[in-house]
Every structure is written in C-alpha cells, then in structure tokens.
PDB file of the backbone (N, CA, C, O) and the ligand in Angstrom, with CONECT records:
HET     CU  A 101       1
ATOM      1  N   UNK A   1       6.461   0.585 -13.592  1.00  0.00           N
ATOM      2  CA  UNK A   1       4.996   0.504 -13.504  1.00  0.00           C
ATOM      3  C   UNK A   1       4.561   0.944 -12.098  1.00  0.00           C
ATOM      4  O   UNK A   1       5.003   0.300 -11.147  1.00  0.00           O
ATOM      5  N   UNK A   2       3.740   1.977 -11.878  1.00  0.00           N
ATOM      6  CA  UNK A   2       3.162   2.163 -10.755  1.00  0.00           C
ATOM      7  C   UNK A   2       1.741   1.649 -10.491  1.00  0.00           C
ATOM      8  O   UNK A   2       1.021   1.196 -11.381  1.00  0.00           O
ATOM      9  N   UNK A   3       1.415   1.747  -9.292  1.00  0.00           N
ATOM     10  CA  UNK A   3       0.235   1.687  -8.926  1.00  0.00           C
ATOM     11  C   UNK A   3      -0.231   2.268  -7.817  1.00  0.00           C
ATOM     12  O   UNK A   3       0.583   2.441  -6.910  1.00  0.00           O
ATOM     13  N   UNK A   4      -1.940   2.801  -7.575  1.00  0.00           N
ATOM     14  CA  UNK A   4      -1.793   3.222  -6.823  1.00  0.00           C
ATOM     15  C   UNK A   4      -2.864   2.861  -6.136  1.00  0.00           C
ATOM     16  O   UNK A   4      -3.916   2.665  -6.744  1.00  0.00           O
ATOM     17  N   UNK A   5      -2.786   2.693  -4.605  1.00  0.00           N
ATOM     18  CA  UNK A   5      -3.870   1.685  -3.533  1.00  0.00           C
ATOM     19  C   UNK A   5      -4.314   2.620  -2.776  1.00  0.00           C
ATOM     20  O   UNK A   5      -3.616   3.433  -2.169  1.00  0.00           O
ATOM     21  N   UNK A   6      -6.246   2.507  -2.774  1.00  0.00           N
ATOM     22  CA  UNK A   6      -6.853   3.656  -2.133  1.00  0.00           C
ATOM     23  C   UNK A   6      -6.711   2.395  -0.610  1.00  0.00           C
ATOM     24  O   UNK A   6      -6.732   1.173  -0.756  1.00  0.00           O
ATOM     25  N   UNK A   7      -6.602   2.978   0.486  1.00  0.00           N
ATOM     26  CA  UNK A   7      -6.432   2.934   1.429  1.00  0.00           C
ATOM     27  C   UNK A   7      -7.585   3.313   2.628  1.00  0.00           C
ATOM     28  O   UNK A   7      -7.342   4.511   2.775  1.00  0.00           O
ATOM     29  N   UNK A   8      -8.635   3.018   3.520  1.00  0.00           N
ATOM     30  CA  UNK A   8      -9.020   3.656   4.180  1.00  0.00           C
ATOM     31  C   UNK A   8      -8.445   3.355   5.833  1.00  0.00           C
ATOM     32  O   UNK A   8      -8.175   2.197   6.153  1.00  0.00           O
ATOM     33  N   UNK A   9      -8.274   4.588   6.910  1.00  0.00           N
ATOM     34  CA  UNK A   9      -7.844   4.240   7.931  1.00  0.00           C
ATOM     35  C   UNK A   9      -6.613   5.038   8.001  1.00  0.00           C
ATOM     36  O   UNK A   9      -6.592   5.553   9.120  1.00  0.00           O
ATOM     37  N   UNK A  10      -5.679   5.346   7.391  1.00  0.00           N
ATOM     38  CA  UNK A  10      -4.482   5.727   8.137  1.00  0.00           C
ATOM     39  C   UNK A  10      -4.570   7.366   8.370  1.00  0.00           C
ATOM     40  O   UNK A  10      -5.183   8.040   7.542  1.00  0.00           O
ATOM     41  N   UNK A  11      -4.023   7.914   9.373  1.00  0.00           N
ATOM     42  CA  UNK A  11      -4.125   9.094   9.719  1.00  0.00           C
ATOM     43  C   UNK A  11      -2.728   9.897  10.262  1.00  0.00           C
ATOM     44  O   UNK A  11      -2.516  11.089  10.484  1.00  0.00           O
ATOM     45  N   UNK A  12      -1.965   8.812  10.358  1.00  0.00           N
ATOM     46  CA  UNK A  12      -0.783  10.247  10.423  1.00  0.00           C
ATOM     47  C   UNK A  12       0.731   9.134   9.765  1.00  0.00           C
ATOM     48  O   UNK A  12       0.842   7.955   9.429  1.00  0.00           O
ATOM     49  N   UNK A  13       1.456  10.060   9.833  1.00  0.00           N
ATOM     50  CA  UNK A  13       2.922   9.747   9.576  1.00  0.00           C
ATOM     51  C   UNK A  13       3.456   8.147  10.052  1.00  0.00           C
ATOM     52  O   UNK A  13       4.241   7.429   9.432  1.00  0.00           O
ATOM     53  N   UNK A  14       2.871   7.900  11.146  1.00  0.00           N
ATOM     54  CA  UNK A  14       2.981   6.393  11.772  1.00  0.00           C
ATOM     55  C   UNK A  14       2.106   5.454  10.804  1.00  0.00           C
ATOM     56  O   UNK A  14       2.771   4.588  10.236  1.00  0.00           O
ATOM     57  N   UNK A  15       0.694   5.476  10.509  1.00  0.00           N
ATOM     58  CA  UNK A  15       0.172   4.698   9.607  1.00  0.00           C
ATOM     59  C   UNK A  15       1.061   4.751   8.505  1.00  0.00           C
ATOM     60  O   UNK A  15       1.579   3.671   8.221  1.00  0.00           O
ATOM     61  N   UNK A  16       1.342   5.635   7.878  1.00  0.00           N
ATOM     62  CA  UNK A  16       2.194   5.834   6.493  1.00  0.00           C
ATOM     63  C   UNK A  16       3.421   4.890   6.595  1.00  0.00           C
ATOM     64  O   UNK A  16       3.656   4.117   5.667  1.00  0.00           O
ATOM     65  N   UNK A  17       4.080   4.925   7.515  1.00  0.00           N
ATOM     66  CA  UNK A  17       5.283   3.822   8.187  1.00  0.00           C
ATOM     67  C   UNK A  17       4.857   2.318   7.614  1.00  0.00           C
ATOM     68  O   UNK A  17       5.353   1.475   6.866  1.00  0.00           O
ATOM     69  N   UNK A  18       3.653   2.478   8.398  1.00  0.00           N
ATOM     70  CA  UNK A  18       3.034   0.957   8.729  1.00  0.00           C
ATOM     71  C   UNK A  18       2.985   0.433   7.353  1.00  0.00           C
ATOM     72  O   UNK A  18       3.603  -0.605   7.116  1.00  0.00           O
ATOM     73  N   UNK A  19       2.286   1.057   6.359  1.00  0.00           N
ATOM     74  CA  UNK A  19       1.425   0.768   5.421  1.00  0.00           C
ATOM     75  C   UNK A  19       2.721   0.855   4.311  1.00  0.00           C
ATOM     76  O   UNK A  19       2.489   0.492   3.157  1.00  0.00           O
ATOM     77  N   UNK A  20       3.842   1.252   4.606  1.00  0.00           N
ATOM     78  CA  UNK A  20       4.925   1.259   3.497  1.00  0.00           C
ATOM     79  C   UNK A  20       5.607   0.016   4.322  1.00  0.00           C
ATOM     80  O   UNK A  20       5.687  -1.018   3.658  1.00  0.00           O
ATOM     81  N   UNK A  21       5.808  -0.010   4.859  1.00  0.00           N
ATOM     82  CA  UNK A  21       6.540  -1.199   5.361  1.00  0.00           C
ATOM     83  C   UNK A  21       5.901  -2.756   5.342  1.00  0.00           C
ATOM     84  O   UNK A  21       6.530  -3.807   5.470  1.00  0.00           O
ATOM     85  N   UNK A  22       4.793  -2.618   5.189  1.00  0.00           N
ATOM     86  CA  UNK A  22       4.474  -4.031   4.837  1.00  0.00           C
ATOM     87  C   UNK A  22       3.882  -3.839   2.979  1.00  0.00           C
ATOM     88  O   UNK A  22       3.610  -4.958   2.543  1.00  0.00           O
ATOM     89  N   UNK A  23       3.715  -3.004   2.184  1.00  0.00           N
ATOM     90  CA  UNK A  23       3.780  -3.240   0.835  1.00  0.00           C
ATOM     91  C   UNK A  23       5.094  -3.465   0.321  1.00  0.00           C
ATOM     92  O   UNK A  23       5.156  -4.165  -0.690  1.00  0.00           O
ATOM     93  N   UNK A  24       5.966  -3.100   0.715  1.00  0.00           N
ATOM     94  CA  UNK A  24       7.543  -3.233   0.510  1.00  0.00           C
ATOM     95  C   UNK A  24       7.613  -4.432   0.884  1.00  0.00           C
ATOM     96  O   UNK A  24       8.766  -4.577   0.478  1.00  0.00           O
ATOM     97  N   UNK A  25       7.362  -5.437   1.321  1.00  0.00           N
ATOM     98  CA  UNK A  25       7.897  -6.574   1.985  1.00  0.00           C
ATOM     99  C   UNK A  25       6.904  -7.749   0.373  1.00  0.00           C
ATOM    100  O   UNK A  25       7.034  -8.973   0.413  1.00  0.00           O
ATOM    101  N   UNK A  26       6.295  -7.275  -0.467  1.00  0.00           N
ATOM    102  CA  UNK A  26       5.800  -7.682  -1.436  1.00  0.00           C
ATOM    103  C   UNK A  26       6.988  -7.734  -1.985  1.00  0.00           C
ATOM    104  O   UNK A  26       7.863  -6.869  -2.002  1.00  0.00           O
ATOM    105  N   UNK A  27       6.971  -9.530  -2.749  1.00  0.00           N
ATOM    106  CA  UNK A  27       8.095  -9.432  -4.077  1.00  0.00           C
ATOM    107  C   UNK A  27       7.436  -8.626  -5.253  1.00  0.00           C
ATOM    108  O   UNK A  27       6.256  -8.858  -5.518  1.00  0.00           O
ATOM    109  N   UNK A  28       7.936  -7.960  -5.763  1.00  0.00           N
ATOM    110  CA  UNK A  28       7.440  -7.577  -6.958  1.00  0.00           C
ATOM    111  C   UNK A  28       7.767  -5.911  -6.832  1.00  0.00           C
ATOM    112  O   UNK A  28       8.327  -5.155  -7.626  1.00  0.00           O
ATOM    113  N   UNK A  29       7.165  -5.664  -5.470  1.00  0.00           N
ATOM    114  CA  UNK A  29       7.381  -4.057  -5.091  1.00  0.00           C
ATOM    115  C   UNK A  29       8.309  -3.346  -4.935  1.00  0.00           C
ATOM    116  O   UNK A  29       8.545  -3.125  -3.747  1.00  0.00           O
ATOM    117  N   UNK A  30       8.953  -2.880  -5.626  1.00  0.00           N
ATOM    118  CA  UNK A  30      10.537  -2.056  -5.893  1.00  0.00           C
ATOM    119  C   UNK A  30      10.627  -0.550  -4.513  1.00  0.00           C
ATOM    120  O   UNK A  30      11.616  -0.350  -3.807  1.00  0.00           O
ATOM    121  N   UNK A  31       9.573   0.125  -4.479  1.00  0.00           N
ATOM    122  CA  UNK A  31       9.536   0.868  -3.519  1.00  0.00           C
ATOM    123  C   UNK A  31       7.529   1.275  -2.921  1.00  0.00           C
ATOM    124  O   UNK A  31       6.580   0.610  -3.337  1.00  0.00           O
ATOM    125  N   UNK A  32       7.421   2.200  -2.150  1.00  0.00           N
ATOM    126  CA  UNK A  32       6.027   2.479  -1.948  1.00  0.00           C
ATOM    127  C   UNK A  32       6.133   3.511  -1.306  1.00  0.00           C
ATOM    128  O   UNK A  32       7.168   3.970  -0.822  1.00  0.00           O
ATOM    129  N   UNK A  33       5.019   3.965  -1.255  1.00  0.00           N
ATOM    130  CA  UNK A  33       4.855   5.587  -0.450  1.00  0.00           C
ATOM    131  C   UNK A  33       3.473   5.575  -0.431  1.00  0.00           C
ATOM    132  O   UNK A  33       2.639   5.426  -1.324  1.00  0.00           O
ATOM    133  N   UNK A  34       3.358   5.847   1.297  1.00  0.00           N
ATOM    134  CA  UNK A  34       1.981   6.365   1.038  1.00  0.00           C
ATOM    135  C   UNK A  34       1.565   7.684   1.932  1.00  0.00           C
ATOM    136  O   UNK A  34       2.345   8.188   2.740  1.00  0.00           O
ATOM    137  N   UNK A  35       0.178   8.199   1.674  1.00  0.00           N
ATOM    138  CA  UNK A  35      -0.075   8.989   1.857  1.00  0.00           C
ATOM    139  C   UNK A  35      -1.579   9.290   3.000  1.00  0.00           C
ATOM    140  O   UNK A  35      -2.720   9.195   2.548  1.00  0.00           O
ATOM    141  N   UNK A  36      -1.417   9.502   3.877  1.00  0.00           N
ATOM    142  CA  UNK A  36      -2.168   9.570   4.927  1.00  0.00           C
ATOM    143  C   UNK A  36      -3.451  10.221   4.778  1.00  0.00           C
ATOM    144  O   UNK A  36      -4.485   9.578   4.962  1.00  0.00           O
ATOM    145  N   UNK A  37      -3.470  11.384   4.476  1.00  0.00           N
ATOM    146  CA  UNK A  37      -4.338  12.564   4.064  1.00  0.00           C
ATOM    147  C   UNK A  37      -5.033  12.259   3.041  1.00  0.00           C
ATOM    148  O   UNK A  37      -6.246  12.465   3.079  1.00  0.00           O
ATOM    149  N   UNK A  38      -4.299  11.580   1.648  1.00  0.00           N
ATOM    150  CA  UNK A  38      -5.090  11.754   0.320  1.00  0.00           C
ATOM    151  C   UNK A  38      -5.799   9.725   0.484  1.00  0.00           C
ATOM    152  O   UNK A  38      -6.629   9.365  -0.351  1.00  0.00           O
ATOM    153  N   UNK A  39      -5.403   8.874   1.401  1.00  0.00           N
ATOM    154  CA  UNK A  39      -5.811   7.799   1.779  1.00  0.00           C
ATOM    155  C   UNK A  39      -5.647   6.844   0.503  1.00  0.00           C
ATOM    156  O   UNK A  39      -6.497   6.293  -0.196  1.00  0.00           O
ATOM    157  N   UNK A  40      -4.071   6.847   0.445  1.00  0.00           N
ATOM    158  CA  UNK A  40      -3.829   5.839  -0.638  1.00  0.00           C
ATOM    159  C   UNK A  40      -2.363   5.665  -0.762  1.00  0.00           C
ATOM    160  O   UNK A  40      -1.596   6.428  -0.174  1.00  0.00           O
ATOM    161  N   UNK A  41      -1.980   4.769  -1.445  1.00  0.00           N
ATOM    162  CA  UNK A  41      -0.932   4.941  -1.385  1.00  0.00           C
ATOM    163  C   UNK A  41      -0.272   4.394  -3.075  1.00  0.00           C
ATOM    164  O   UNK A  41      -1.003   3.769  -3.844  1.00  0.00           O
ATOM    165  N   UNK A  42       1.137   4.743  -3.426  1.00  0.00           N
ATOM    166  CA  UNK A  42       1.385   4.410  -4.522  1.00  0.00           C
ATOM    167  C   UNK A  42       2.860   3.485  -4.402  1.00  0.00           C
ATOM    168  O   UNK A  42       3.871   3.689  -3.730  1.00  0.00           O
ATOM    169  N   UNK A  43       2.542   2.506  -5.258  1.00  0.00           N
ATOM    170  CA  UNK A  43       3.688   1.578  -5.286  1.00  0.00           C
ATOM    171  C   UNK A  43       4.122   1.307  -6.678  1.00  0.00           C
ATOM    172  O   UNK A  43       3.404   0.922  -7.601  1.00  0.00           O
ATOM    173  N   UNK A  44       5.306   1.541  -6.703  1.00  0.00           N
ATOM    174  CA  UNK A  44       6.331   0.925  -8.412  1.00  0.00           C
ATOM    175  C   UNK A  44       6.830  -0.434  -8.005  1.00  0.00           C
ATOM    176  O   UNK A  44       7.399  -0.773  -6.968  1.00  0.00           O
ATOM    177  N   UNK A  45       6.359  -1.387  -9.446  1.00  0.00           N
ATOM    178  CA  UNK A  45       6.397  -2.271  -8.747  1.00  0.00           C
ATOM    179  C   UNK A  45       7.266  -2.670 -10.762  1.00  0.00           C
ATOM    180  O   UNK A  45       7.219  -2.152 -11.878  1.00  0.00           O
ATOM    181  N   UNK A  46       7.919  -3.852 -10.104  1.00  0.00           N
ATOM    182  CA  UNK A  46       8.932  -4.582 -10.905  1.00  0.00           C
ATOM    183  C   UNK A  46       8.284  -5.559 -12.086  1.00  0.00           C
ATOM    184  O   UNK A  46       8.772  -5.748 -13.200  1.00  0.00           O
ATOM    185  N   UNK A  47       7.361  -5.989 -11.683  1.00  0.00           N
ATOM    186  CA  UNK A  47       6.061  -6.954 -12.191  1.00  0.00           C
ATOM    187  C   UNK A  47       4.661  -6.937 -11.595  1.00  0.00           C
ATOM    188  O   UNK A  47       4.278  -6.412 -10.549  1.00  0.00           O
ATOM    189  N   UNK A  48       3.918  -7.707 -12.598  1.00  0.00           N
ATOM    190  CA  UNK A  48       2.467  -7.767 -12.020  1.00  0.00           C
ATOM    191  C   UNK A  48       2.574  -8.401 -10.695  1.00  0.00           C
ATOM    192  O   UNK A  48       3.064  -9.529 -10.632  1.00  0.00           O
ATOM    193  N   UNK A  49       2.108  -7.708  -9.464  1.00  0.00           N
ATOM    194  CA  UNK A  49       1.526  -8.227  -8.432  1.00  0.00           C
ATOM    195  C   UNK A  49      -0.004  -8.256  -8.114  1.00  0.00           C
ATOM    196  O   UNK A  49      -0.801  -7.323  -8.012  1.00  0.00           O
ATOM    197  N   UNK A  50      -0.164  -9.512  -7.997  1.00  0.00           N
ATOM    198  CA  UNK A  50      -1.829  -9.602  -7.594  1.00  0.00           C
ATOM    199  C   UNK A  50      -2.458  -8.758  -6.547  1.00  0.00           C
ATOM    200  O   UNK A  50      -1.794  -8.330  -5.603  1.00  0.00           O
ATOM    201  N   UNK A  51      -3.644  -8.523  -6.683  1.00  0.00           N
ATOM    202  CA  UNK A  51      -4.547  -7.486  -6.100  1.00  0.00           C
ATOM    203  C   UNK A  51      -4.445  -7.725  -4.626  1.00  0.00           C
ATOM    204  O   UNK A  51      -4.235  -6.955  -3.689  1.00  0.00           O
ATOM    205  N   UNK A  52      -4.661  -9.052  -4.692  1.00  0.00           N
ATOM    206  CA  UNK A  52      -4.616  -9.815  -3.490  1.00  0.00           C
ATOM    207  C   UNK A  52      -3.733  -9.331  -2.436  1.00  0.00           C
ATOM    208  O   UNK A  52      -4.048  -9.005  -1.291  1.00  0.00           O
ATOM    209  N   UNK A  53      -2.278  -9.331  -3.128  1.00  0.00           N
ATOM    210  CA  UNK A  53      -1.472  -9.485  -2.014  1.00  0.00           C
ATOM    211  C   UNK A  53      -1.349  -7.824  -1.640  1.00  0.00           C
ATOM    212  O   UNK A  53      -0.461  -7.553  -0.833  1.00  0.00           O
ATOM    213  N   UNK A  54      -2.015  -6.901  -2.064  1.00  0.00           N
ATOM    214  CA  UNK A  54      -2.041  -5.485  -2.048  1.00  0.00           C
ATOM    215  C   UNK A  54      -2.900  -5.978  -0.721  1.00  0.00           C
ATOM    216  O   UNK A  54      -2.018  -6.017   0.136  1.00  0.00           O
ATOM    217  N   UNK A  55      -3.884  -6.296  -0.208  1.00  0.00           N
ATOM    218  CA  UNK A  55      -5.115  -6.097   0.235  1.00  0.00           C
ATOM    219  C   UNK A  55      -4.874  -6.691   1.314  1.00  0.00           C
ATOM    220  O   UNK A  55      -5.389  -6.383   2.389  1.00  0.00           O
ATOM    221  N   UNK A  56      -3.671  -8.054   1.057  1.00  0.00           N
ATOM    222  CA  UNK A  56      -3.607  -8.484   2.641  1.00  0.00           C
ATOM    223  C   UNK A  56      -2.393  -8.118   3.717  1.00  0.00           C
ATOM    224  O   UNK A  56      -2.201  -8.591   4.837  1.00  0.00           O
ATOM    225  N   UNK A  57      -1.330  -6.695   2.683  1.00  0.00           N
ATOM    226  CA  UNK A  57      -0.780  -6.280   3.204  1.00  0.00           C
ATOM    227  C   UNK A  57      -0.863  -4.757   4.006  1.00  0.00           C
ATOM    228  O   UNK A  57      -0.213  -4.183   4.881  1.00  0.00           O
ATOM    229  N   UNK A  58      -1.801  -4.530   3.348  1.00  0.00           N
ATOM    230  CA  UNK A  58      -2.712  -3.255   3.908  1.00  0.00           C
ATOM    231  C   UNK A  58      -3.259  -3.967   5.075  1.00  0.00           C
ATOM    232  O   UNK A  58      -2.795  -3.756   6.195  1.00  0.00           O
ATOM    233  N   UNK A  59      -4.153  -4.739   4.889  1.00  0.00           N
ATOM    234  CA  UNK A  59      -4.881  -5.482   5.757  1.00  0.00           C
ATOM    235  C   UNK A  59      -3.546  -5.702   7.384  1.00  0.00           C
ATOM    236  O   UNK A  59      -3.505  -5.412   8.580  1.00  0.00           O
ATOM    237  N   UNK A  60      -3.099  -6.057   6.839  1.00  0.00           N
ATOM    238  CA  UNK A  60      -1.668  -6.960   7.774  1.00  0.00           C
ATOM    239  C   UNK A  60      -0.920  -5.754   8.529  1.00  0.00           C
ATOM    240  O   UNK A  60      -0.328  -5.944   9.592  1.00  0.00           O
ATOM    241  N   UNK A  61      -0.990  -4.497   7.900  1.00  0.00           N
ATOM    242  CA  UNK A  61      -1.048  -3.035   8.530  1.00  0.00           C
ATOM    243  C   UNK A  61      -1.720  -2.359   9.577  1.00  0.00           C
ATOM    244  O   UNK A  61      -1.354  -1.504  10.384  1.00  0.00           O
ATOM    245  N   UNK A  62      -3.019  -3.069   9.328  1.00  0.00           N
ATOM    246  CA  UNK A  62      -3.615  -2.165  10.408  1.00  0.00           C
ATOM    247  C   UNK A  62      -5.369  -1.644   9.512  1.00  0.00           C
ATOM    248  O   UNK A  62      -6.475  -1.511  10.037  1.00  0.00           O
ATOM    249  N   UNK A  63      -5.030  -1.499   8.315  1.00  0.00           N
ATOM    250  CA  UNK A  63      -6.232  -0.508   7.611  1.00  0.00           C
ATOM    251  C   UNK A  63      -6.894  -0.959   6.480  1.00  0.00           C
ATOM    252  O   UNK A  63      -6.474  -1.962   5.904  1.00  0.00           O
ATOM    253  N   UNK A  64      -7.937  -0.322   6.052  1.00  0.00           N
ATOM    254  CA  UNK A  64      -8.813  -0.758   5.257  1.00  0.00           C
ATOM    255  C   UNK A  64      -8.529  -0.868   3.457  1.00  0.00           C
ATOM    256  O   UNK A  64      -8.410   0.101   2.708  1.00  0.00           O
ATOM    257  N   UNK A  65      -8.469  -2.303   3.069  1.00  0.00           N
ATOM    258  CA  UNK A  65      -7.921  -1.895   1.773  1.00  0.00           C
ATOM    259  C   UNK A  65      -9.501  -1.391   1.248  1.00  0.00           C
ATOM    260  O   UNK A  65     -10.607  -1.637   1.729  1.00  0.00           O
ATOM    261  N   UNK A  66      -9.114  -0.618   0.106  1.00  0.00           N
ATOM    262  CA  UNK A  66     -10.510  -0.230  -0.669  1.00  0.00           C
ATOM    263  C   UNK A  66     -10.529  -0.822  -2.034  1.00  0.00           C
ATOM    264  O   UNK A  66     -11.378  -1.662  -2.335  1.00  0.00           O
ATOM    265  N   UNK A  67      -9.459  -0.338  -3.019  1.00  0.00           N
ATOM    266  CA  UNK A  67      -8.995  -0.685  -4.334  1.00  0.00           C
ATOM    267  C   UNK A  67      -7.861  -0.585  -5.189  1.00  0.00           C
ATOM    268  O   UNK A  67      -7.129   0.360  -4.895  1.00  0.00           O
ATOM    269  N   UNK A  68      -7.539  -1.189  -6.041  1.00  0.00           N
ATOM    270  CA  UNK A  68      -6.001  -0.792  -6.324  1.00  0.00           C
ATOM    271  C   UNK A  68      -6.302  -0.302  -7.688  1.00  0.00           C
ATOM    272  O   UNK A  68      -6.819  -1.096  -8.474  1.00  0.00           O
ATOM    273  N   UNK A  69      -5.946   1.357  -8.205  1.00  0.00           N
ATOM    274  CA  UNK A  69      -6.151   1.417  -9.555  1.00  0.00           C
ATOM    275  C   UNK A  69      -4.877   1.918 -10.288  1.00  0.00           C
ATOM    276  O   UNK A  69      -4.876   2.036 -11.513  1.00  0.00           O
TER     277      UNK A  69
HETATM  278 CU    CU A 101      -1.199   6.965  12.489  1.00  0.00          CU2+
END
C-alpha cells in the first residue's frame, strides 16, 4: 500500500534526507521517498498509519505537512 504526502517546504536533496528519515522511523512505514521539487513525498507502508503521525513527522522534519492522499 502506498501513499503519498504533499509536503510544503523542502527544497533540495538535504530536506529529502530529512523528511525520509523521520517518516521511516513510523511503525507501519516499510520504506519512503521523497521528492523535493514535486513537494511530496511517497511512503509504502505495511498497515494503516494514521494521518496524524504523517503530519507530526513531517512536522518533526523541519516542513509543512499539507495532506496525505
Ligand atoms: Cu534542503
């Protein structure tokens, strides 16, 4: 199951770091990638994870969560 989290704020290769390294640290989240340029990022995730914890790990990053669709 993927998902994918619009993101506002990150701008280069270092945000992308940031912002994968703390969605990965989610139980549930098997891997993540994100993307600087298109301002979102996508995560496969093992089970339902709440919206929530999308928002306060973005948040906990550095950047603006927007929405997870
Ligand atoms: Cu950056």
């Amino acid at each position: 199951m993927k998902k994918t989290i619009i993101i506002e704020g990150m701008s280069c290769e270092h945000c992308e770091m940031h912002t994968v390294k703390e969605l990965e640290k989610i139980d549930g989240v098997i891997s993540a990638a994100a993307d600087a340029d298109q301002g979102e990022a996508v995560v496969e995730l093992e089970k339902e994870v709440a919206e929530a914890e999308f928002k306060a790990a973005v948040e906990e990053a550095g950047y603006e969560y927007i929405k997870t669709k």
